[in-house]
MITISE-272867 format. One record per atom (N, C-alpha, C): x, y, z. Coordinates in steps of 0.1 Angstrom, whole numbers, plus 2048, in hexadecimal, padded with zeros to 3 digits. Last residue first. Example, Ala and Ser with C-alpha at 12.3 -4.5 7.8 and 13.67 -1.06 7.14 Angstrom:
<torses>
8807EA8478897F584788180084F8847C784E87B7D384E8847DF84E
</torses>
This chain:
<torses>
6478387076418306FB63582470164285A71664584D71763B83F70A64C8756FD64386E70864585F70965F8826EB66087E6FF65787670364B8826D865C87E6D46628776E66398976E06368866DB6408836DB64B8AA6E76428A36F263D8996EB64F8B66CF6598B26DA6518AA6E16368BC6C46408B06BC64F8AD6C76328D06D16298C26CF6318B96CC6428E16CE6448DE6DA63B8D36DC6418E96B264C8E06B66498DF6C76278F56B26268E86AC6378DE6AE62E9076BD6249036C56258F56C16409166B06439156BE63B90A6C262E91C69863B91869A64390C6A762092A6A761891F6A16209146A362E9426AA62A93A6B46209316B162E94868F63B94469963A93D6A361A95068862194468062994168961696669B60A95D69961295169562897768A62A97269B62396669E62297967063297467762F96D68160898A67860997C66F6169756716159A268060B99A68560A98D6826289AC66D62D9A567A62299F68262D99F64B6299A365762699E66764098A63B64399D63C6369A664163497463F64497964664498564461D97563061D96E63E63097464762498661A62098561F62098563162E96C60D63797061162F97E61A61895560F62595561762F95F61B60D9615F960996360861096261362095E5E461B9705E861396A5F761A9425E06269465E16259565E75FF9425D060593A5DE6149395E25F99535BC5F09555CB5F29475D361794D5AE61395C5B56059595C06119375A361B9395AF6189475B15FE92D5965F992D59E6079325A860E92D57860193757B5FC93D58761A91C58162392957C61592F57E60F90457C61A90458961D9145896039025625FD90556D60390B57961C8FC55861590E55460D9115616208E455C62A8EF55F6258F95616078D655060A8D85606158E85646098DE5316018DE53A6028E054B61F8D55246228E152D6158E95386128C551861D8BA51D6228C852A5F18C550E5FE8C750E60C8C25175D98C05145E58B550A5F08B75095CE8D45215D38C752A5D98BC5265DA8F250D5CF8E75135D68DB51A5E991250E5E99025135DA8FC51A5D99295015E791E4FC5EA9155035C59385035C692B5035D29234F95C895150D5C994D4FF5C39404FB5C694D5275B895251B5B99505135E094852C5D693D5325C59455285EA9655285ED9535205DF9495205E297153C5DD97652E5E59695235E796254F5D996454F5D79645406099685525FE9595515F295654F60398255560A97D54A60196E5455FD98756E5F598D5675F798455560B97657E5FF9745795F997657462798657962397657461497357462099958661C99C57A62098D57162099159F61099759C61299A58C6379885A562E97C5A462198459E6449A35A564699A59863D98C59B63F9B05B963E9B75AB63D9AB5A06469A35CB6379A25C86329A85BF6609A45CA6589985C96499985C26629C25D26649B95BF6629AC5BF6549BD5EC64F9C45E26519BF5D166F9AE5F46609A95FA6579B15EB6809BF5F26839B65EC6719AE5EE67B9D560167C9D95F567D9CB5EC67B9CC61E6719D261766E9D16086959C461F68D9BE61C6839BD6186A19E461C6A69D961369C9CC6126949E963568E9F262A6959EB6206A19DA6496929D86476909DF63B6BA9E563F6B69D46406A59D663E6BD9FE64C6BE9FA63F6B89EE63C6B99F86666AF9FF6606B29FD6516CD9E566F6BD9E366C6B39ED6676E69E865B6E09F06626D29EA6636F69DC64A6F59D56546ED9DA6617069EE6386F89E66376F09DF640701A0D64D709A066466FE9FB63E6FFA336476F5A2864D702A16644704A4C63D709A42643706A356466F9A5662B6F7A5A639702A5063B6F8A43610701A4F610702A5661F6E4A2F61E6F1A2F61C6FDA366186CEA4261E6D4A3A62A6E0A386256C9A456066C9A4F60D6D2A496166C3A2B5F76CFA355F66D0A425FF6AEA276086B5A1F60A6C2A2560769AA3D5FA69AA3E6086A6A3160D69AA355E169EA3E5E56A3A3F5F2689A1A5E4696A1B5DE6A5A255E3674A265E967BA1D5F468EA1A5ED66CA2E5D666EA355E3676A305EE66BA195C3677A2A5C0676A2F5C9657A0B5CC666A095C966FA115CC641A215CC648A1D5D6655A145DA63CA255AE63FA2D5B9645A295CA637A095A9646A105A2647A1C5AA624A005B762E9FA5B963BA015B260DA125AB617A155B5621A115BC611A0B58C618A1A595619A1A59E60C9F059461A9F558A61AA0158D5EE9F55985F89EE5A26079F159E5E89FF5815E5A065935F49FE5985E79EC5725ED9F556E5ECA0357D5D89D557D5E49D25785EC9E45785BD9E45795C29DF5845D39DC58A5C39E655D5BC9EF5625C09EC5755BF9C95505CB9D15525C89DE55A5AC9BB5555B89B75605C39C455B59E9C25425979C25555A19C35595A89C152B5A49CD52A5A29CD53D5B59A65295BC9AE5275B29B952D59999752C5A29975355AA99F5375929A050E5899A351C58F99F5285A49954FF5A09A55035979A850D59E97B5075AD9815095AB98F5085819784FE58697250C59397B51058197B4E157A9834E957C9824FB59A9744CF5929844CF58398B4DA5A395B4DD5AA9694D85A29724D458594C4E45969504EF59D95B4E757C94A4CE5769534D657F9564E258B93D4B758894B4B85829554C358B9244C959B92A4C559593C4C55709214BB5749244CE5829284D05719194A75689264AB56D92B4BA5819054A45899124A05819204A756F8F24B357E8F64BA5859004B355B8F14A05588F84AC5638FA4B35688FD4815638F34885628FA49655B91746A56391647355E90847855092244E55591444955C91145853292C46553992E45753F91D45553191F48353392947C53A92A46E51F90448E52A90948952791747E5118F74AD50E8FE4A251E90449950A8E14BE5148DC4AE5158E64A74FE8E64D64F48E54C94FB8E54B95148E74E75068E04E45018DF4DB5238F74DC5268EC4D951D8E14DB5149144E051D90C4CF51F8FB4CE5119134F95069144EF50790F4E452B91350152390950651D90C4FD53392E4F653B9224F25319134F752393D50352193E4F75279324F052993A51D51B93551A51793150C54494751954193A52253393351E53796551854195750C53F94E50F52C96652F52396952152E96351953D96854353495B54552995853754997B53D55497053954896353853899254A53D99053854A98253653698956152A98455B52B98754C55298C56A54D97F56A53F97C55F54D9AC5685589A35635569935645399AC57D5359B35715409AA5675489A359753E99A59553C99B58455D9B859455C9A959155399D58E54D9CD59F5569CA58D55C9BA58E54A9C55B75419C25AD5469C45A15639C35C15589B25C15529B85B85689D95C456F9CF5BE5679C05B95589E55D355C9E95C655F9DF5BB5639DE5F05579DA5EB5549DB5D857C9E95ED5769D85ED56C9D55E7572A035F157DA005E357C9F05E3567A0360B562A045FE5679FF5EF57F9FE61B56F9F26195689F660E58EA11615593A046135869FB60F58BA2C61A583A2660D582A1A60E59DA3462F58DA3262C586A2F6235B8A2F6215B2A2762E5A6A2662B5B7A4960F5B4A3A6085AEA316175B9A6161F5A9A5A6175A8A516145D5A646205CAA6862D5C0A5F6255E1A5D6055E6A596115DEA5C61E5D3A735F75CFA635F75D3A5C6045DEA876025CFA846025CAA796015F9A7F5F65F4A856075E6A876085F7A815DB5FCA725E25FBA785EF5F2A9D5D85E4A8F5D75EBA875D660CAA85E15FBAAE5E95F2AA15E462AA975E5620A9D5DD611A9E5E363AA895F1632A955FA629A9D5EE642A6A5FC63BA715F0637A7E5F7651A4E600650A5A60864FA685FB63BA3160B640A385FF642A4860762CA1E621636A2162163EA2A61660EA26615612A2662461DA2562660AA2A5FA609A3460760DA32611613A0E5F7617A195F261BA2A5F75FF9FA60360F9FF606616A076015E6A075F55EAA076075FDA056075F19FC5DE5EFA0D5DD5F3A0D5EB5F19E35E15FF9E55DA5FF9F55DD5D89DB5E45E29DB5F05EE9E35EC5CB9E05CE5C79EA5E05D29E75E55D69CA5C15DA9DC5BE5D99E05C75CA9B45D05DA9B35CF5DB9C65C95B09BB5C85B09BB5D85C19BD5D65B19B45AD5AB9C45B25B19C05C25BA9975AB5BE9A55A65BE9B65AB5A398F5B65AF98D5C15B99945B758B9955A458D9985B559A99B5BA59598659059599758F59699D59C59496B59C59C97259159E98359757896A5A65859655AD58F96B5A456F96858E56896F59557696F59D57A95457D57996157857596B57E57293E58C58193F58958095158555393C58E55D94059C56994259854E93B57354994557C55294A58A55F92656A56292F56455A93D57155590F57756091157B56192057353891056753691357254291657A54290C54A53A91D54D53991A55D54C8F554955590054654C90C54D5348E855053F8E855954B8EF55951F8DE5445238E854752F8F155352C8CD5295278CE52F5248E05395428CE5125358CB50E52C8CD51855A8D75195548E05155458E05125638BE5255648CC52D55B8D55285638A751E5568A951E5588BB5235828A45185768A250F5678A851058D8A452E58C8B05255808B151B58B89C54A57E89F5445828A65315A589F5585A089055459488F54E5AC8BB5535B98B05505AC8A654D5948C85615948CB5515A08C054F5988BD57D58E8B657858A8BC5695B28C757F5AE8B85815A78B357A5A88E657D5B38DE57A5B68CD5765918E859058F8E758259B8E457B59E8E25AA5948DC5AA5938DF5955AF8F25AC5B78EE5AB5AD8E25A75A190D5A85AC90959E5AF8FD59D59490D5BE58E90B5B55959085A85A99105D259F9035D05989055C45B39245CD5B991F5CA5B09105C959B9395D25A393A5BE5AB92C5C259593D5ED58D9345E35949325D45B09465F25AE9365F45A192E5ED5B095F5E45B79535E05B79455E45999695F65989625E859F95B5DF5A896A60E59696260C59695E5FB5BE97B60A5BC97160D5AB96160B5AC9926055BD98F5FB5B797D5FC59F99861C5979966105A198C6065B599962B5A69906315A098B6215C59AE61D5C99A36235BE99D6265B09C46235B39BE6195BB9B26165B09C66415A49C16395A79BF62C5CD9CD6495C39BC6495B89B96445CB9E563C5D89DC6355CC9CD63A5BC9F464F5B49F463E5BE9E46355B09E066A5B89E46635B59EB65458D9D667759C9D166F59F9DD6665799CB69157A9D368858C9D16815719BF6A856B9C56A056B9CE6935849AE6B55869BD6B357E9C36B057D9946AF58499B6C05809A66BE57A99269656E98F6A15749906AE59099B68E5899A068A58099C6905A29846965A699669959D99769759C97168659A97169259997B6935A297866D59297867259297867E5C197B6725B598566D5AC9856735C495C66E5C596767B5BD9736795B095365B5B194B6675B59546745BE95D6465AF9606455AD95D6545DB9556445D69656465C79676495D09376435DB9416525D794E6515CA9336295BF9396385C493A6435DE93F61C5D394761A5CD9486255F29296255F49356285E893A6285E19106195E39126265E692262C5DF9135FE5CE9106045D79166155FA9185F35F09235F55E59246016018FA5F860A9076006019126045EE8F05E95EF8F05F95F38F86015F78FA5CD5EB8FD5D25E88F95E46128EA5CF60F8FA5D16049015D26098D25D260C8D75DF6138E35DF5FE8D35B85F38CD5BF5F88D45CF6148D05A660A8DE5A56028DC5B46238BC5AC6278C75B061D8D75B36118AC5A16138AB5B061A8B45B56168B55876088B658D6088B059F6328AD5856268BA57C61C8BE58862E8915876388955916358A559061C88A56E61D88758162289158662A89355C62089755A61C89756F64688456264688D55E63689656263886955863F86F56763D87956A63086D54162686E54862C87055564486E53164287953563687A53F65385253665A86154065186D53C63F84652964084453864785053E
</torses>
C-alpha cells in the first residue's frame, strides 16, 4: 500500500509537471505567433523560441501520452505497434528540441559574449541569417535520426512477432542487447554533437559574463548596482540552463540504456527528472524576457482583476 501511494503521488506529480510545461510552451508559441501574423515576420532569438517552444509542447504530450499508456500496457508494449509509432514522434521531438536548445545557446552567445576575436565577429554578423536555415537543418537530421531509431524499433517488433530467437538468447535478453550496443550509441553519437556546441558556447559566454561582472566590481560598481544585478541574473539564468540541458542529455543516455522499466519502483521519479528541463527552462525563459514578462504580467493583471470583480459582484 505505501508503495503504491508512493507510486500515485510519483505520477501525479509527473502529470502537473508535464502541465507546467504543456502551458508555458504555448504562452511562448501563443505570443510569438501572434507577433508573427502582425508583423510578418520574427526575430532570429523568437523564431527559435517559436520553434523551442512548438516542440516541447508536442514532446510533452506525447510523453506524457506514452508514459501512461507503456505504465498500464507493459505487456503488450512491445507486441504491438505502439512502441514504433510513440518511438517516431518521441525521437523526432527529441533531437529537434536539442538542436533548436544549441541555436539558442550560440544566438546568446553572440549576442551577449564580449569576444573580439575576427570568426566569433563573423559569426556574430552571419549567424542571425542563417537562423531559418540552421532550423530548417535541424528537422531534417532529425527526421534522418528518427528513421535510424525507427529501423531498431521495427527490428524489435519483427523479433517478437514472429518469436524469433537468436542463438541460445531469449527475446528480452535480445532486446537488453539492442538498447546497449545499438540504441545508446546511436543516441550518444546524435545528441552529442549538438550537446557539444552548446557546452562551448555556454562556456564561452559564462566566462564572459563572468568577466564582465569582475570588471564592474573592481570599477567600482557596488552589488546593488542594476547593472550588476541584471548581468548577475543573467548569469544565473544561463547555469540554469546549463544544467537542465545536460540533465537531459544525461537522462536520455539512461533512459536508452533501459534501466528503468514501469516495474520499477523508480519508475515515476526518473520520469519527473527527465521531463524537468522541457518544463522548467520555459518558465524560465518566460521571465528572462521582456516581451514574454510583459504579456505574463498583464495576464497577471487581467486575471486578478476578474477574480476581483467576481468576489464584488452582487450575490
Amino acid at each position: 500500500p505505501m508503495q503504491s501511494a508512493l507510486t500515485i503521488f510519483f505520477m501525479l506529480l509527473f502529470s502537473l509537471l508535464c502541465l507546467l510545461g504543456i502551458l508555458a510552451n504555448s504562452f511562448i508559441v501563443l505570443v510569438l505567433g501572434k507577433q508573427w501574423l502582425r508583423c510578418g515576420r520574427l526575430l532570429p532569438l523568437d523564431t527559435i523560441l517559436i520553434s523551442l517552444g512548438a516542440s516541447r509542447f508536442c514532446l510533452q504530450w506525447v510523453g506524457l501520452v506514452h508514459n501512461f499508456y507503456y505504465y498500464t500496457h507493459m505487456g503488450e508494449y512491445t507486441r504491438n505497434l505502439s512502441r514504433q509509432l510513440f518511438g517516431l514522434h518521441w525521437d523526432f521531438l527529441n533531437s529537434a528540441n536539442f538542436w533548436f536548445c544549441t541555436w539558442l545557446s550560440v544566438l546568446f552567445c553572440l549576442k551577449i559574449a564580449n569576444i573580439t576575436h575576427p570568426t566569433f565577429l563573423w559569426l556574430k554578423w552571419r549567424f542571425p541569417e542563417v537562423v531559418p536555415q540552421l532550423l530548417l537543418g535541424s528537422v531534417l537530421v532529425s527526421i534522418i535520426v528518427t528513421l535510424l531509431f525507427f529501423w531498431g524499433n521495427h527490428t524489435l517488433y519483427q523479433g517478437c512477432s514472429i518469436r524469433e530467437c537468436f542463438g541460445n538468447m531469449t527475446y528480452q535478453e535480445w532486446n537488453k542487447r539492442m538498447e546497449i550496443y545499438y540504441f545508446l550509441p546511436l543516441k550518444l553519437v546524435t545528441l552529442s554533437i549538438p550537446f557539444s556546441i552548446f557546452l562551448v558556447s555556454m562556456a564561452l559566454l559564462i566566462h564572459s559574463l563572468r568577466r564582465h561582472i569582475q570588471r564592474m566590481r573592481q570599477s567600482g560598481h557596488i552589488l546593488q548596482d542594476p547593472n550588476t544585478q541584471a548581468h548577475t541574473r543573467a548569469l544565473q539564468s544561463l547555469i540554469s540552463f546549463l544544467i537542465l540541458y545536460a540533465l537531459s542529455f544525461v537522462s536520455l543516455m539512461i533512459d536508452a540504456a533501459g534501466f528503468f522499466s514501469s516495474e520499477s519502483q523508480w519508475y515515476w521519479p526518473w520520469q519527473i527528472i527527465s521531463y524537468l528541463s522541457i518544463s522548467v527552462h520555459p518558465c524560465i525563459l518566460i521571465f528572462s524576457n521582456i516581451k514574454l514578462q510583459g504579456t505574463f504580467r498583464q495576464l497577471l493583471l487581467l486575471a486578478k482583476g476578474f477574480c476581483v470583480a467576481l468576489t464584488q459582484s452582487p450575490r
